[in-house]
C-alpha positions as CSV (number, residue, x, y, z in Angstrom):
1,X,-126.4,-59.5,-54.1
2,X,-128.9,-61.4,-56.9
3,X,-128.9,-60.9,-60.1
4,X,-125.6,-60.0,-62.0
5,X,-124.6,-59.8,-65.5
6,X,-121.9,-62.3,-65.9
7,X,-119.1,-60.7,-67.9
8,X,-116.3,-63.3,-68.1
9,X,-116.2,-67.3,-67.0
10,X,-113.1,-70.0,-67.2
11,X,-110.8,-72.6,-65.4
12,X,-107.7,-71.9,-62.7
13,X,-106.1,-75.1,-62.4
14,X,-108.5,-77.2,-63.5
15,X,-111.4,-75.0,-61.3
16,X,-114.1,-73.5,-63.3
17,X,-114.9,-69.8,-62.1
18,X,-117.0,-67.3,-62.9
19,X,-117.6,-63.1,-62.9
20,X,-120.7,-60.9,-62.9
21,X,-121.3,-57.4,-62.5
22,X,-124.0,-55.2,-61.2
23,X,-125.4,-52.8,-59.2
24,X,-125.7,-52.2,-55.6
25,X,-127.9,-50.3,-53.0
26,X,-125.1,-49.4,-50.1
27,X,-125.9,-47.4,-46.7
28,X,-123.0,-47.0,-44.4
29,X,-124.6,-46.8,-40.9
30,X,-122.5,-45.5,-37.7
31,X,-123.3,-46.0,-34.3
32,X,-124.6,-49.1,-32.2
33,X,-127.5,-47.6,-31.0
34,X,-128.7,-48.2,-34.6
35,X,-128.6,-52.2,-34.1
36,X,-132.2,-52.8,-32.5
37,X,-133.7,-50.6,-35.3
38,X,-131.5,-53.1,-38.1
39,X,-133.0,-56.0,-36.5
40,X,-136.6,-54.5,-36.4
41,X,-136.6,-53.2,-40.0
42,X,-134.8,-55.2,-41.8
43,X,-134.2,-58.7,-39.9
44,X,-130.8,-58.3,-39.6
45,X,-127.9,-58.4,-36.5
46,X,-125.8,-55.8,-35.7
47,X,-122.5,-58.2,-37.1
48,X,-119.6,-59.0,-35.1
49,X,-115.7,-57.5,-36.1
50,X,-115.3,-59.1,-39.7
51,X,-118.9,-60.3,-39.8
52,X,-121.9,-60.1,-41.8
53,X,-125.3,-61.0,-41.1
54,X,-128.1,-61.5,-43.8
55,X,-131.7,-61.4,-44.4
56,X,-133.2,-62.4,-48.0
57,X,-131.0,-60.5,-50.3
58,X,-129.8,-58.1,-47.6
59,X,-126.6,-58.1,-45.9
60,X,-125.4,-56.0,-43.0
61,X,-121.4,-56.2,-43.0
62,X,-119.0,-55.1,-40.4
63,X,-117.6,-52.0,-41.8
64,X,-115.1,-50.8,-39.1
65,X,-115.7,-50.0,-35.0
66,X,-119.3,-49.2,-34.8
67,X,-120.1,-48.8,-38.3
68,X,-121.6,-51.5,-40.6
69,X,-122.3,-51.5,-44.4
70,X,-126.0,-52.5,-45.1
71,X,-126.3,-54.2,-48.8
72,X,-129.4,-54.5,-51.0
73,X,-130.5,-55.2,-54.4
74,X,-130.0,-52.2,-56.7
75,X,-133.8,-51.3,-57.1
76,X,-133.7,-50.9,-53.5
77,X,-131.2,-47.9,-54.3
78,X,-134.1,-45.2,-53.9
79,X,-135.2,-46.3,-50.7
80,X,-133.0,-48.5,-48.7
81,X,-131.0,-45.1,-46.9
82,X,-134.9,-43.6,-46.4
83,X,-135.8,-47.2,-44.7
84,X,-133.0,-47.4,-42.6
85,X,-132.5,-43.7,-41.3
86,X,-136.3,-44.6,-40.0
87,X,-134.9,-47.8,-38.5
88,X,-131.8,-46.3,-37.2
89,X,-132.0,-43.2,-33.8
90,X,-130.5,-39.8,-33.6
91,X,-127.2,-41.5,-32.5
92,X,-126.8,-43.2,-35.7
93,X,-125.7,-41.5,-39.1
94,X,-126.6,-43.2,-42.0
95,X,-125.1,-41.9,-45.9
96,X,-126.7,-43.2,-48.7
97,X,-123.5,-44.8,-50.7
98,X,-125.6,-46.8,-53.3
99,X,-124.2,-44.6,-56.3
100,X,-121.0,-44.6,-55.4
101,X,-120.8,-48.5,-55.3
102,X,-120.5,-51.3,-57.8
103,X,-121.0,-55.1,-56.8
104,X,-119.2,-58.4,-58.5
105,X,-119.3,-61.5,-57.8
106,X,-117.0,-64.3,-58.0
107,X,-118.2,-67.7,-58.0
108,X,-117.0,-71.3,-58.6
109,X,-114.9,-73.8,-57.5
110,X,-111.8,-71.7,-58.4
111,X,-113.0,-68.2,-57.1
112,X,-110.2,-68.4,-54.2
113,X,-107.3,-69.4,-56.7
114,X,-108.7,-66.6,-58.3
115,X,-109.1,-63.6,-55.1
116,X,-105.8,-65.2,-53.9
117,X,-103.9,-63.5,-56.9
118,X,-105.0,-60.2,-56.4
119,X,-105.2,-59.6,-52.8
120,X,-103.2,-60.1,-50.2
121,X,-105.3,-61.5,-47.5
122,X,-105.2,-65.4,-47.1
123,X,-108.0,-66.8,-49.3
124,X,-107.9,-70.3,-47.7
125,X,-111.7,-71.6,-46.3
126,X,-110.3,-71.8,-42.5
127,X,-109.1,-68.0,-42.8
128,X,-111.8,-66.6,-45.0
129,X,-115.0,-68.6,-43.7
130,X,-118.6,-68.3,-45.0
131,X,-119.8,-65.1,-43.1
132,X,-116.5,-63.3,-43.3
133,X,-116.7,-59.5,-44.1
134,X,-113.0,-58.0,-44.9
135,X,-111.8,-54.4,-46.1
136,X,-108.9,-55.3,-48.8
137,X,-107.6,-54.4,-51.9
138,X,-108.5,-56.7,-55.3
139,X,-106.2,-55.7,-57.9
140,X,-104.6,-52.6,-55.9
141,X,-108.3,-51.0,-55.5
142,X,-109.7,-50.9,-51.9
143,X,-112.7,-53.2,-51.9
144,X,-114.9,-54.7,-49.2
145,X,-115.2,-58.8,-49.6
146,X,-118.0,-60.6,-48.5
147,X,-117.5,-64.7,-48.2
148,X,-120.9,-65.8,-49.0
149,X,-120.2,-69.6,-49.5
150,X,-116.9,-71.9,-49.9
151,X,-117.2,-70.7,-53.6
152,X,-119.2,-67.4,-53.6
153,X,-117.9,-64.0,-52.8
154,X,-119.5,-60.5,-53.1
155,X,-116.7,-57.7,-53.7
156,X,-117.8,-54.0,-53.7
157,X,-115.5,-51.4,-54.9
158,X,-115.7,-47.5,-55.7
159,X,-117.9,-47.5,-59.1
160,X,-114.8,-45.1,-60.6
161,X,-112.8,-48.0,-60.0
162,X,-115.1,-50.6,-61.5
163,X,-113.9,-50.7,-64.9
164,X,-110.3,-51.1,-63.3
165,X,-111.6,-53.8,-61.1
166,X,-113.4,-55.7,-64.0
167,X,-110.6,-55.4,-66.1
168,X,-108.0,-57.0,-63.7
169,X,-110.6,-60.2,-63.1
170,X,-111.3,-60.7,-66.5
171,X,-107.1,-61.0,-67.6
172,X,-106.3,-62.4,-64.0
173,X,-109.4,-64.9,-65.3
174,X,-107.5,-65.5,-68.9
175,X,-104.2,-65.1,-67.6
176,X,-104.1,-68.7,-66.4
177,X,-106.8,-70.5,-68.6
């Protein structure tokens, strides 16, 4: 994900981090057979269990057995399902989701200290590497998470649970300035 409006910044033990919002383009894709058409249309693999693969500002995450997420830019929104029903066979069904999703990002050299306190998965770099690609829950709200660095992470969440979601960063963010 580029571009994001950053909405709230500060320090967890001693770490600064910071929060943006913004706008996704999201096309669940199920079925394998649609992996050679990923790779032809869009340069990305067909990503392993808890993977993502990525191409430019596209990513292709792991979305449960035989189903992957595929992530673009917003202004991709109106054409990213179109491109990839093309790219994808018969076998595959592909469901434009890019309304129904909203992006953040969480960056810095505290953004672990701060997923760690609202998720229950283990935020420490040997069990959430670069390139992982986990279904979780941030602040109670089912969310996909997307390690995209040792201090970068993409979280997408239902947009009627964005507000919610922004709201819990920005006083999990204040709670411990």
């Amino acid at each position: 994900m580029a571009e994001a409006a950053p909405f709230a910044d500060g320090v967890l033990d001693g770490m600064p981090v910071a929060v943006s919002r913004r706008g996704v383009a999201a096309v669940l894709i199920a079925g394998t057979a649609a992996a050679p058409g990923m790779v032809a249309a869009f340069g990305l693999a067909w990503p392993m269990a808890n993977r993502f693969s990525e191409a430019g500002t596209r990513v292709l995450a792991a979305a449960g057995p035989g189903r992957a997420l595929l992530v673009g830019d917003a202004a991709e929104a109106s054409t990213l399902a179109g491109r990839a029903r093309i790219a994808a066979v018969a076998e595959a069904a592909v469901v434009d989701l890019s309304h129904a999703r909203v992006g953040f990002v969480v960056e810095g050299v505290g953004a672990r200290t701060l997923l760690s306190l609202g998720t229950t998965i283990d935020t420490r770099p040997q069990a959430l590497p670069s390139g992982a690609a986990l279904m979780t829950a941030i602040g109670r709200v089912a969310a996909v998470l997307l390690a995209r660095g040792d201090a970068r992470f993409d979280i997408l969440v239902a947009a009627s649970y964005a507000d919610h979601v922004a709201e819990w960063l920005r006083l999990s963010l204040g709670a411990r300035v």
